[in-house]
N, C-alpha and C positions, 0 to 999 in steps of 0.2 A: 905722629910724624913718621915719615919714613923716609931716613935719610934726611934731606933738606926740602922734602914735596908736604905741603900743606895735604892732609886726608880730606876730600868734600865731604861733606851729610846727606846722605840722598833719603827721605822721606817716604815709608810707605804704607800709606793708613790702610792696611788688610790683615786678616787670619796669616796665623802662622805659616802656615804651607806657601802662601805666597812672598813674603817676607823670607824664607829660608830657603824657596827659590832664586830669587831673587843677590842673597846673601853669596847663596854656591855661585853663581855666574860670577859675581862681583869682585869675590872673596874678599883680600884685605886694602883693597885699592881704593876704596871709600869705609864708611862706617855707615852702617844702613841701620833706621830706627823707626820704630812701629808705633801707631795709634790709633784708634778711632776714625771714622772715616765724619767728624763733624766739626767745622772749621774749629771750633773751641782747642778742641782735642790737637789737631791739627798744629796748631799756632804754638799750642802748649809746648808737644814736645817737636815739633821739627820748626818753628818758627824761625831759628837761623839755620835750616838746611838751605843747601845750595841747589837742590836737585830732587821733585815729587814724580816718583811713580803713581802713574793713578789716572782713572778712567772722568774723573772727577773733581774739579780744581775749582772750588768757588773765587769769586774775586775778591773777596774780604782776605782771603789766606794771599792770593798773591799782591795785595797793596800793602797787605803789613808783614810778610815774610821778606824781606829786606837785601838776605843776601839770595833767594832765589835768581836762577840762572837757565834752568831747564826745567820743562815738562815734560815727561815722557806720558803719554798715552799707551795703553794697551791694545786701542782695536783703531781702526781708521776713524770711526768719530771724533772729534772734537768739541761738538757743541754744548757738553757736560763743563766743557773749561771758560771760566770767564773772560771772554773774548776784551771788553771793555779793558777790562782790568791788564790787560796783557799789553796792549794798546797805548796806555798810559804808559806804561813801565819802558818798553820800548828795548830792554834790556833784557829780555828772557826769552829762548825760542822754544818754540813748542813741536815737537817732534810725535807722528802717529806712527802706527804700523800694519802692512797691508800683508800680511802673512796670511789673513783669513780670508785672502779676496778667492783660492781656489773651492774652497768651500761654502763660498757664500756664491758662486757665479752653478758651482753642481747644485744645489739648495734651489737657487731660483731656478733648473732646468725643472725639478721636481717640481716647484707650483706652478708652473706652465703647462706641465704634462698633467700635472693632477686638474689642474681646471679647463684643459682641452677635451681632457679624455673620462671628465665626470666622472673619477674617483671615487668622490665622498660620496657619489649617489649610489653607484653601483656598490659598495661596502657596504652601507647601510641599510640597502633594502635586502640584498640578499641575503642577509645577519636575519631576519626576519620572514626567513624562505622566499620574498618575494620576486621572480627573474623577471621583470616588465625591464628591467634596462639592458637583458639581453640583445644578442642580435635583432634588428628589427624594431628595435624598443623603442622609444620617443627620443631621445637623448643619443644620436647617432655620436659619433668622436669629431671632432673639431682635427684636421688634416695641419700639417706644418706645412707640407711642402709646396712650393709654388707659391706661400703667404710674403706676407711682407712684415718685418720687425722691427719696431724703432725703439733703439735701446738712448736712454735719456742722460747720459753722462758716460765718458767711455774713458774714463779711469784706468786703476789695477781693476776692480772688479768689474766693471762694465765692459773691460778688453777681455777678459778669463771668459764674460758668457757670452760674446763675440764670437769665440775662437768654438764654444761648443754648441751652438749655435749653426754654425757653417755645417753641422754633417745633418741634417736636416733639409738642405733641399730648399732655402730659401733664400728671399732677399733681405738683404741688414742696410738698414738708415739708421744713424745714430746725430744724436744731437747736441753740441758741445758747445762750451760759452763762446769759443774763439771760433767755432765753425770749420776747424782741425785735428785732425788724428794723429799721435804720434807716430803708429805702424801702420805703413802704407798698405792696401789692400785691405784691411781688418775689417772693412765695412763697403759698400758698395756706394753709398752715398750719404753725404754728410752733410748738419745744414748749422748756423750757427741754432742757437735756443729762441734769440726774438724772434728765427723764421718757422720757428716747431708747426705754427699755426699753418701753414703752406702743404706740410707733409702729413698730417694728421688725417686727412680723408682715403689716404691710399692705402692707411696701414691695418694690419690686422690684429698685431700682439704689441702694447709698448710697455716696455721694460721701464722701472725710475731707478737707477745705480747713482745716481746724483747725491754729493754731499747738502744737508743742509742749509741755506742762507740767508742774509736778507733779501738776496734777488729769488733763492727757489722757491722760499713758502708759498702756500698756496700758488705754485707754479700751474698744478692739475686744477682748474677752476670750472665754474660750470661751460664757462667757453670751451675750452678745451675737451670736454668732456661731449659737449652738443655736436661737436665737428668731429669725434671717434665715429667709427661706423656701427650700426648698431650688434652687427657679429663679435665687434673689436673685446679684445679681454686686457684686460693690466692688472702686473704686476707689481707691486714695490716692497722693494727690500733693502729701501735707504733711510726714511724720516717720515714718520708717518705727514706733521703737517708744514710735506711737500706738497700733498694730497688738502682739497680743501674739505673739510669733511663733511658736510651737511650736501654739499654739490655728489657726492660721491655717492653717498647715501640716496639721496631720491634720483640719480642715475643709473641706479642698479635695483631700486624698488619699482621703476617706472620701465625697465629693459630699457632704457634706453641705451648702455653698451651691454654684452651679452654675458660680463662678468668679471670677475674679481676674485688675485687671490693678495693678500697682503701678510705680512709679517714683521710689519711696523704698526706702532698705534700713536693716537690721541693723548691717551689714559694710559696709566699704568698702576698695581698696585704699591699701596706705601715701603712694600719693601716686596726684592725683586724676589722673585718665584714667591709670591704669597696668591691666596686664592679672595674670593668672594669680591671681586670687580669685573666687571665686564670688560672687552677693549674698547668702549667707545660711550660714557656717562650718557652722553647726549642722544642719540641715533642707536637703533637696534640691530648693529651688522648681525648680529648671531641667529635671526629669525630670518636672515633672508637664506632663498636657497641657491644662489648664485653667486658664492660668495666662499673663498677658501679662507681658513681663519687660522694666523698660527701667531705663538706666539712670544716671537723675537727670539728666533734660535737659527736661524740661519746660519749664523758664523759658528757653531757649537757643536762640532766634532769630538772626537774621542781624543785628537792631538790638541786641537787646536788651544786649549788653555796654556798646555805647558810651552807650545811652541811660543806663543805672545811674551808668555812671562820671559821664556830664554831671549826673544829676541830684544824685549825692551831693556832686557840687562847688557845685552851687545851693545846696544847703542849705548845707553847711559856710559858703559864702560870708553866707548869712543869720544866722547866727551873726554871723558875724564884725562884722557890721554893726549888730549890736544888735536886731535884728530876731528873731523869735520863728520858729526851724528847724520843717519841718513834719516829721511822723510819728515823733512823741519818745515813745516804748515806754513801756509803766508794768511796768518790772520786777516789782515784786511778783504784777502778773496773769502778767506773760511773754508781752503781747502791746500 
């Protein structure tokens, strides 16, 4: 106690360094207590916390954690949180944080540029003395300026590659569920998403910055894909399956668009940064050569961890404090 104020429990299934992060923001304003990041664990020792930090919230933990109240997420995703289970409860809100959107909007500047300007080809052959992608070479650079860009959600991060996008010499279309922007000008033309199909023939680069949903999955379908033009390149550095993935795949085996850089997947290994999985069980992205492959580091700067951590401790802290937490997700959109 302190004073007459009830202490919350705020729950943080991670390694020390994040927990004693986490601890130092907080200080004595809650009691912060660590586990295991698997619901058992979970349930065990934070089962009547009021408050989980964590990128990662199954719905078994939030229908039997009772007095939970808040979710704090670390990165803008959400889809790691049991959406259902939040749904039911009705009583707990789910707050993200978009701290990482300037890094994840310079992130996608680089696989646009690496997949315009044929990068991987030129590093690789000349690693091997060979100059054929010199001046004159078969693989000219792919030009921004004068193009047209349709960035597919315009967000924090889809407004951040908006904004650096503009010194480029192009035109910006963006596509949003409401068919609206919040910052006037940030785009030249806007359309809602059911009309994406209308704009799709004009464009030459589209961005996906779009949260996952039930409406985005497989948003990018082979339709969508058949109507790009065959110069067209995409990006995505939101959910992989935004992307439908077999359409993707013999779309870029068949040139039918002119290429691909992604930094979302399918697949992932059973535990994160482990090796010996490909990003895609099904489909062979790695054998094609039209195709940038990375993977899922976008938002992973040299700051960007401690900044997340300090910011989800702000908020949580604003909670605690009666104070209204900022970026509280409207589950039913999923964003």
């Amino acid at each position: 106690m302190l004073g007459d104020l009830i202490v919350l429990k705020v729950l943080v299934p991670y390694p020390d360094n994040i927990v004693e992060a986490i601890r130092n923001v907080v200080g004595e304003e809650a009691t912060i207590v660590q586990s295991e990041r698997t619901t058992e664990a979970m349930l065990e020792v934070g089962g009547d916390a009021d408050i989980i930090a964590s990128v990662q919230v199954p719905g078994e933990y939030i229908r039997e954690a009772s007095s939970l109240k808040m979710i704090q997420a670390f990165g803008a995703g959400i889809d790691k949180i049991g959406r259902e289970a939040v749904l039911e409860r009705e009583d707990v809100i789910v707050c993200n944080s978009h701290v990482n959107a300037t890094e994840v909007a310079e992130y996608t500047m680089m696989l646009l540029l690496a997949s315009a300007k044929h990068i991987l080809h030129s590093d690789s052959q000349i690693r091997l003395g060979d100059w054929k992608f010199t001046w004159g070479g078969p693989l000219p650079n792919v030009e921004l300026k004068n193009k047209t860009c349709l960035i597919v959600g315009l967000g924090n991060i889809g407004t951040e590659v908006a904004k650096r996008l503009r010194g480029f010499d192009l035109q910006l279309y963006a596509a949003t569920r409401s068919g609206k922007v919040k910052t006037s000008g940030i785009v030249d033309r806007v359309v809602c998403i059911d009309e994406i199909h209308e704009v799709l023939p004009d464009v030459d680069f589209v961005i996906l910055t779009l949260p996952l949903t039930e409406e985005s999955k497989n948003l990018v379908d082979g339709e969508f894909l058949k109507l790009m033009k065959s110069e067209a390149l995409l990006i995505n550095i939101s959910r992989g399956h935004i992307i439908d993935e077999e359409a993707l795949y013999l779309a870029l085996k068949k040139r039918q668009i002119a290429g691909a850089a992604i930094d979302v997947w399918w697949d992932y290994p059973a535990q994160w940064g482990g090796s010996g999985k490909m990003p895609s069980e099904n489909y062979p992205f790695h054998d094609l050569d039209n195709v940038v492959l990375s993977p899922h580091r976008a938002a992973y700067s040299e700051n960007i961890r401690h900044d997340q951590i300090v910011y989800a401790g702000e908020n949580i802290l604003r909670f605690i404090r009666g104070e209204t937490p900022e970026n509280q997700v409207n589950m039913r959109l999923g964003y």
